[in-house]
C-alpha positions in Angstrom: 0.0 0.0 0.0 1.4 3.3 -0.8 0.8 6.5 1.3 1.8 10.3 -0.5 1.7 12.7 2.2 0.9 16.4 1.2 2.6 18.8 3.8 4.4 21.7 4.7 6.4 19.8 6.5 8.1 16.8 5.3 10.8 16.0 7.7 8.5 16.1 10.7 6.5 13.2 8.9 9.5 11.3 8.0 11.3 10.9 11.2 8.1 9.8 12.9 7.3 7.4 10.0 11.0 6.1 9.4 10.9 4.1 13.1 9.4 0.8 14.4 7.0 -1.2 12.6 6.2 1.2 10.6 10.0 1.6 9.5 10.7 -1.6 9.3 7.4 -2.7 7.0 8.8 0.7 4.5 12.5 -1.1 4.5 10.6 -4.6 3.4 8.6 -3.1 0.4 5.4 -4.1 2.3 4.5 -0.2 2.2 5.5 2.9 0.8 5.4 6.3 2.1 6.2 10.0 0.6 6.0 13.1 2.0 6.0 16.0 -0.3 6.4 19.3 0.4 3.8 22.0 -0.9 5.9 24.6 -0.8 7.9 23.0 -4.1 4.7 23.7 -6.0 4.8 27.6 -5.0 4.8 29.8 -7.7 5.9 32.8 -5.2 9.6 33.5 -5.4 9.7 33.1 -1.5 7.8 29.7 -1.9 4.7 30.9 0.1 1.9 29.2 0.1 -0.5 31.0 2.6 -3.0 34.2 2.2 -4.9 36.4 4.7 -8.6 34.8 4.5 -11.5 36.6 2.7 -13.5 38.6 4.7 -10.9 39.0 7.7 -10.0 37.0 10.8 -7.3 35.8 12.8 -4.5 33.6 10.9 -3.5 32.8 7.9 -4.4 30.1 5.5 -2.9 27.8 3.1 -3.8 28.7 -0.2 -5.5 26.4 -2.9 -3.1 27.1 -6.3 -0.1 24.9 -4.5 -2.3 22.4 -3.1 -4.0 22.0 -6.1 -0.7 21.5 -8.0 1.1 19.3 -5.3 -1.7 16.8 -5.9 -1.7 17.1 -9.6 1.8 15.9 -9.3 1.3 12.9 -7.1 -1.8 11.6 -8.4 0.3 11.5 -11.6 2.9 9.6 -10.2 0.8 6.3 -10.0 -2.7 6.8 -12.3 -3.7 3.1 -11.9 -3.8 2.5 -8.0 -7.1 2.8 -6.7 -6.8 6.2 -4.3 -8.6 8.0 -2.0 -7.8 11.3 -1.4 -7.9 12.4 2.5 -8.0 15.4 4.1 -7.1 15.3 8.2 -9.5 17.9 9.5 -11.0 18.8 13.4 -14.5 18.8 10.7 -14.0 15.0 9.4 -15.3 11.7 10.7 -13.8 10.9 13.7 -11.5 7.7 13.1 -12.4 4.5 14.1 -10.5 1.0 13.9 -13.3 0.4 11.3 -12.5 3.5 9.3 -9.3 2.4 8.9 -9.8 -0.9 7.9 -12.1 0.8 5.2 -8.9 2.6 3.8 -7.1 -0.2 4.0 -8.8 -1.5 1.1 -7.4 1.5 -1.2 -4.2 0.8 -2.7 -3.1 3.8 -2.0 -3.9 7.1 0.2 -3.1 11.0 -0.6 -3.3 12.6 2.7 -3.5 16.3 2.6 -2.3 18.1 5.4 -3.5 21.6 6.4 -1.7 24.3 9.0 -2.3 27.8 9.9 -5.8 28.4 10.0 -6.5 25.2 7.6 -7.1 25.5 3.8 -8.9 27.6 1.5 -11.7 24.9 1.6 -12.3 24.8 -2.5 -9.3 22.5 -2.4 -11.3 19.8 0.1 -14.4 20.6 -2.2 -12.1 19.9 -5.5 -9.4 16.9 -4.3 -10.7 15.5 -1.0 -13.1 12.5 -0.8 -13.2 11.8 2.7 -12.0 14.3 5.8 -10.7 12.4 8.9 -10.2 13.6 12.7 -8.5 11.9 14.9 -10.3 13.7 18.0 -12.8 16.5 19.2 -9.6 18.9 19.8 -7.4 21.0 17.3 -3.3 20.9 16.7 -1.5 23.4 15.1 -1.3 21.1 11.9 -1.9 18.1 9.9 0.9 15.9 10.9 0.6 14.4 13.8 -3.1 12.8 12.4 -1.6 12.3 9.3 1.0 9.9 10.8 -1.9 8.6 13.0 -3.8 7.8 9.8 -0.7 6.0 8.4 0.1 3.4 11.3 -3.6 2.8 11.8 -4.0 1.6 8.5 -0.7 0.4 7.8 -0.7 -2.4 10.7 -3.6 -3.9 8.4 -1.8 -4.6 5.6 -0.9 -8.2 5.3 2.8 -8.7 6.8 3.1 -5.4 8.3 2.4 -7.3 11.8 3.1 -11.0 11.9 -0.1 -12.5 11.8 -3.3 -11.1 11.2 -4.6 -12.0 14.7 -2.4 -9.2 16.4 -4.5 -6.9 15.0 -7.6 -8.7 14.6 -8.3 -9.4 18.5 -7.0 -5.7 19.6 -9.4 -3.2 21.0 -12.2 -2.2 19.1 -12.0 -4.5 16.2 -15.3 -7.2 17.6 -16.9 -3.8 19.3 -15.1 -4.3 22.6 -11.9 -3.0 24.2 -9.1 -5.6 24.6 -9.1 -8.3 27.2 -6.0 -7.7 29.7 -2.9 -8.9 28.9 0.4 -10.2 31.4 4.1 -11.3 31.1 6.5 -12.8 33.0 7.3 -12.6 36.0 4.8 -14.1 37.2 4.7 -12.5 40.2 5.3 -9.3 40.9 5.0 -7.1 44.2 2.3 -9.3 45.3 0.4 -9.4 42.2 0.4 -12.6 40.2 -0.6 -13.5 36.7 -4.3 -14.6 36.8 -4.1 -18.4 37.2 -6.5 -19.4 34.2 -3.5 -18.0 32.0 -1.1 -20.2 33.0 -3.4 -23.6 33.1 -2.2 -24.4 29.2 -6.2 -24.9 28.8 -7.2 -23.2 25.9 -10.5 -23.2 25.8 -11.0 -21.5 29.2 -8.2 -19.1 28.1 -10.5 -17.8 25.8 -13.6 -17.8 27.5 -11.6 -15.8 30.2 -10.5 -13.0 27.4 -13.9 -12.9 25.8 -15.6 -12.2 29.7 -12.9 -10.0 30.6 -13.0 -8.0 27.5 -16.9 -7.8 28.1 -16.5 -6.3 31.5 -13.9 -4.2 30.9 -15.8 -2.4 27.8 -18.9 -2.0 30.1 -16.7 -0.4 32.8 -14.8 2.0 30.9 -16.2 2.3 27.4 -20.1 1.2 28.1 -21.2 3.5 25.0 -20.1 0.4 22.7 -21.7 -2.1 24.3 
């Protein structure tokens, strides 16, 4: 799955995206991900790409002429993939393990990502199809969600985790939290390891993670039960 990044700030995005599974499943070919910098596609001779909004207010705001030609550029680098176009925005659907498994199922993602005061909003009306938040708060950019977006998604595609199951039995995925989980030691300041775990019975193992999970969604997430 390939992942084209549309920033101001390409660095920031690589050095959080260059480390641990995620940097590891880019070195293996498994995914691919670009960050490209808007401010190339400036036609200002000091590479701006921001305006003082219409009608006045506080800020400034990334303008659409850039943006517009940034993803010209990268939608040209691979015509064929099926893409989705995403814009990470406060305003956008609020992610969800289950909205990232439905963009896992793109080949590949453009993620736009806004700063300032956001973007003159006729580039999400013209390239966006979808507008993601990863909260009910704001940041001062796109990044941060944008990386959010990419390790969501990417620990879904097949081999970026070692099986399928590590993924398919976290928190969320069957509409409750994750069951608890313990290493050794066993003991540990008076707390042990609850015994079921370490009876080698199966079954019960799992009837134990399936009531656990149960009762800790209904303690401290009961709106998804």
């Amino acid at each position: 799955m390939r992942f084209d990044i549309l920033t101001l700030f390409p660095e920031m995005v690589e050095n959080i995206l260059g480390e641990s599974i995620i940097g590891r499943a880019r070195d293996k070919g498994l995914i691919e991900i670009a960050a490209h910098n808007i401010r190339d596609y400036s036609e200002d001779k000091h590479r701006r790409v921001d305006d003082t909004p219409c009608g006045g207010g506080k800020g400034m705001l990334m303008a659409v002429p850039p943006i517009d030609r940034c993803h010209g550029a990268v939608s040209a680098l691979a015509p064929t993939l099926k893409t989705r176009t995403v814009y990470m925005s406060p305003q956008g659907r609020v992610l969800t393990q289950g909205i990232a498994k439905e963009l896992s199922e793109y080949d590949r993602l453009i993620i736009l990502c806004g700063h300032y005061e956001g973007v003159d909003r006729r580039a999400v009306e013209m390239l966006c199809d979808d507008e993601i938040s990863i909260g009910d708060f704001v940041l001062t950019g796109g990044e941060l969600p944008a990386c959010v977006l990419v390790d969501c998604v990417s620990r879904m595609v097949p081999g970026v985790l070692s099986e399928d199951e590590c993924f398919e039995k976290e928190s969320f995925m069957n509409g409750l939290l994750e069951y608890p989980q313990y290493t050794r030691p066993i003991e540990y300041k008076g707390r042990r390891v609850p015994e079921v775990l370490l009876s080698g019975d199966h079954k019960k193992i799992e009837e134990w993670r399936k009531k656990e999970a149960y009762e800790l969604t209904k303690r401290k997430r009961p709106d998804l039960i």
